[in-house]
C-alpha positions in Angstrom: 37.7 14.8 -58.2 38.8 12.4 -55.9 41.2 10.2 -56.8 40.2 6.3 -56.2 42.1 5.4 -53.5 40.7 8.2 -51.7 37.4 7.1 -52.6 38.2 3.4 -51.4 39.7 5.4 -47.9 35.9 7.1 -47.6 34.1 3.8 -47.9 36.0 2.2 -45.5 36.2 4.4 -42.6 32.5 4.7 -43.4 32.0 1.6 -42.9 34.1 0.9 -39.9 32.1 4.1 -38.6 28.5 2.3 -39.1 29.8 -1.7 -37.8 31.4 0.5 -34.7 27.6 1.2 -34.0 27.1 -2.8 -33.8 28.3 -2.5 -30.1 27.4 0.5 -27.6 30.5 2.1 -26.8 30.8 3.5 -23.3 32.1 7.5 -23.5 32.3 8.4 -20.2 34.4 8.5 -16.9 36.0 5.0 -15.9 37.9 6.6 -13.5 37.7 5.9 -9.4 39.5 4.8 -6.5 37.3 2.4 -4.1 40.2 0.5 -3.2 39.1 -3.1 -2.7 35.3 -2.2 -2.8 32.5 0.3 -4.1 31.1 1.6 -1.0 29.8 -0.5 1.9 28.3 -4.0 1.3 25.1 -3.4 2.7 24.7 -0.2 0.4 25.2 -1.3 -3.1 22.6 -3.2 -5.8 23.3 -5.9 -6.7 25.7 -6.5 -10.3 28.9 -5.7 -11.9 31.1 -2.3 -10.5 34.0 -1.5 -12.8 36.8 1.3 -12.7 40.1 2.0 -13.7 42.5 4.5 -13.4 43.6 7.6 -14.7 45.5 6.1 -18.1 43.1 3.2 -18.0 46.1 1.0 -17.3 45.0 -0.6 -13.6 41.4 -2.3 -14.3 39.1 -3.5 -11.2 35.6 -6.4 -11.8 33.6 -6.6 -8.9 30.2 -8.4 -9.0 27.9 -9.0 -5.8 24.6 -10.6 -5.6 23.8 -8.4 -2.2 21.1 -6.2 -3.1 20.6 -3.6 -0.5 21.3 -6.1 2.2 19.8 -8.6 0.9 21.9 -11.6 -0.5 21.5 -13.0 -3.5 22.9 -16.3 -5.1 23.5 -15.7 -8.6 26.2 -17.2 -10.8 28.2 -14.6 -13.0 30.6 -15.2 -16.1 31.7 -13.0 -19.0 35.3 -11.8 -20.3 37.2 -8.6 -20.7 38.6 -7.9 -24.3 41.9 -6.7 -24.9 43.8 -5.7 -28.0 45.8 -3.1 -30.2 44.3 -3.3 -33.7 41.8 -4.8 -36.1 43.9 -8.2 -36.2 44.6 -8.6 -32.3 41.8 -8.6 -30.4 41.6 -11.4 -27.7 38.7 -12.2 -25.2 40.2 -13.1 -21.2 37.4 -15.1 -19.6 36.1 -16.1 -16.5 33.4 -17.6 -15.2 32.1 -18.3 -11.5 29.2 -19.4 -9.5 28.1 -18.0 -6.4 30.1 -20.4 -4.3 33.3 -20.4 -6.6 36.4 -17.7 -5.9 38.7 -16.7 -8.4 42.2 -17.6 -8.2 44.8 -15.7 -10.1 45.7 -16.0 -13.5 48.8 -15.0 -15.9 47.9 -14.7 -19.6 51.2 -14.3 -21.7 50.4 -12.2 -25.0 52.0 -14.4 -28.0 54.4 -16.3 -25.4 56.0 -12.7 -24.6 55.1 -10.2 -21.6 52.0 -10.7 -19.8 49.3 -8.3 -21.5 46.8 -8.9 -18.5 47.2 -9.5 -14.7 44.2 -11.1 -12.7 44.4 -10.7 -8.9 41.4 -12.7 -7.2 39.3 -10.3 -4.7 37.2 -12.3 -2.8 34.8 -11.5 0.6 31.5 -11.7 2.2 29.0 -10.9 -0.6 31.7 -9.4 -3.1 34.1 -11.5 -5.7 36.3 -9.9 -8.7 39.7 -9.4 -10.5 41.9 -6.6 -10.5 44.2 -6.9 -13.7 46.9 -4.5 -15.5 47.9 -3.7 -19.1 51.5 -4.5 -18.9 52.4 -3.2 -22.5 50.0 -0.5 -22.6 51.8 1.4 -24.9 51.0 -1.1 -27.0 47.5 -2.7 -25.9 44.3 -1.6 -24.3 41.0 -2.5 -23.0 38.5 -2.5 -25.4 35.2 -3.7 -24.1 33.3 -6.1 -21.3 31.0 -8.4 -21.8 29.2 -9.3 -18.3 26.9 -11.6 -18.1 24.6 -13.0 -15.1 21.6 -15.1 -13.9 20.8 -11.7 -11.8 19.6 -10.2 -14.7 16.1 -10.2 -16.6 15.2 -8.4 -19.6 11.8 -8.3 -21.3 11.3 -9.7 -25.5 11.3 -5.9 -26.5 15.0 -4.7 -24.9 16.5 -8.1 -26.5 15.1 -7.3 -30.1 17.1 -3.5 -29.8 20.7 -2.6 -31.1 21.2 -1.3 -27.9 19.3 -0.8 -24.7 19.7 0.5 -20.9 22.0 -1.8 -19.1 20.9 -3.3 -16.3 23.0 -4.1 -12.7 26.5 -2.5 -14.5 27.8 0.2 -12.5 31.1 2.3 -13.9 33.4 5.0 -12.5 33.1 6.9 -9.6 29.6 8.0 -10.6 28.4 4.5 -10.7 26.7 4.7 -14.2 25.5 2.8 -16.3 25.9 2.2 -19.7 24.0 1.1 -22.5 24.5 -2.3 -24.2 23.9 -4.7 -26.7 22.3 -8.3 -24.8 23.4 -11.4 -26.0 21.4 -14.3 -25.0 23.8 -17.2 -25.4 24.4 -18.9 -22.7 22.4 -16.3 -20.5 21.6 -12.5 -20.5 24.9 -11.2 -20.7 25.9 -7.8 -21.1 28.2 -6.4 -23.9 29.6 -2.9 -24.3 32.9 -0.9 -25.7 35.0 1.5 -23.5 36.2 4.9 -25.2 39.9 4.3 -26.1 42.2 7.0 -26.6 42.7 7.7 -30.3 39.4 8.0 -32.5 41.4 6.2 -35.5 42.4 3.5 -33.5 39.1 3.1 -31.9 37.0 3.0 -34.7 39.5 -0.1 -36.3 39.0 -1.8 -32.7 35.2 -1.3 -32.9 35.2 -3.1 -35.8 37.3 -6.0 -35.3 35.1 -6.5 -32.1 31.8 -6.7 -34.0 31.9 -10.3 -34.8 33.4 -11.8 -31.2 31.3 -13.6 -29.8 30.5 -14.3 -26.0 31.6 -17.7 -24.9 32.0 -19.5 -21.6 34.7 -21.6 -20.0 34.4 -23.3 -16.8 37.5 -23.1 -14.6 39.1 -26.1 -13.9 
């Protein structure tokens, strides 16, 4: 028979297994290397375009309201979450309108190193952040929650667990992943990314079930 504390082991990585579904997690490629931009202005929808590198160290956000060549003013806010365990997840926010740029921002983890690095990239039709996980032995990206007046979704995709994202575009492939849709303050986006040790990313799944999306205006 198994023993209790075996039994109690069971239950909770059960658990943690069925809140992990509470958030879509994104499996696939993150990888690319567009430099500054994805592709040429006038070819690109409109929305988010994220991408990292290889270890998933060197991060990239670019949103653009240029939708095939035809501009768009839309405002666009969200935050990246970051973390290394159940007890240590923390949501970096920003928050821009269409006529706003973002400037560059250190955020010190616990007073020590800086965990993440914003770098403003700013241009004609195109604003977004390049950051890096300092201690990424330590710390990773777990999710994105991306939120825009550019997008629109019907009664029936906000009642779902999940649905078809809409105007996210990840990797070198461009896709698209599905998400959960919170509606506070706007349609905004949230989704996981596929960290590298199942253990580890089934405790971070769960921890990031209850944050909730917020809003700061920038100063």
């Amino acid at each position: 028979m198994l023993s209790s504390r075996k039994l109690l082991l069971g239950g909770a990585l059960a658990l943690a297994s069925s809140l992990s579904q509470a958030t879509p997690v994104f499996s696939g490629d993150t990888v690319a290397d567009f430099n500054a931009v994805p592709g040429n202005t006038n070819s690109n929808a409109a929305g988010y375009y994220v991408w990292s590198n290889e270890a998933q160290t060197e991060w990239s956000v670019r949103w653009t309201g240029n939708d095939f060549g035809v501009t768009g003013s839309y405002n666009w806010w969200g935050n990246v979450e970051v973390g290394n365990n159940l007890d240590n997840v923390s949501p970096y926010l920003f928050e821009f309108s269409a006529t706003e740029r973002l400037g560059q921002l250190d955020i010190d983890w616990d007073g020590n190193d800086d965990t993440i690095r914003y770098v403003a990239q700013a241009g004609p039709h195109w604003d977004g952040f390049d950051f890096e996980i300092d201690n990424s032995d330590e710390f990773q990206v777990l999710g994105f929650n991306l939120g825009s007046t550019f997008f629109d979704f019907t009664a029936d995709e906000l009642g779902r667990d999940e649905t078809a994202g809409q105007g996210i575009y990840i990797g070198q492939n461009l896709v698209t992943p599905d998400v959960l849709i919170q509606t506070n303050p706007g349609y905004t986006q949230q989704f996981e990314v596929r960290v590298p040790e199942p253990s580890t990313f089934m405790l971070f799944t769960l921890g990031l079930a209850g944050v909730v999306v917020a809003r700061k205006k920038k100063a």
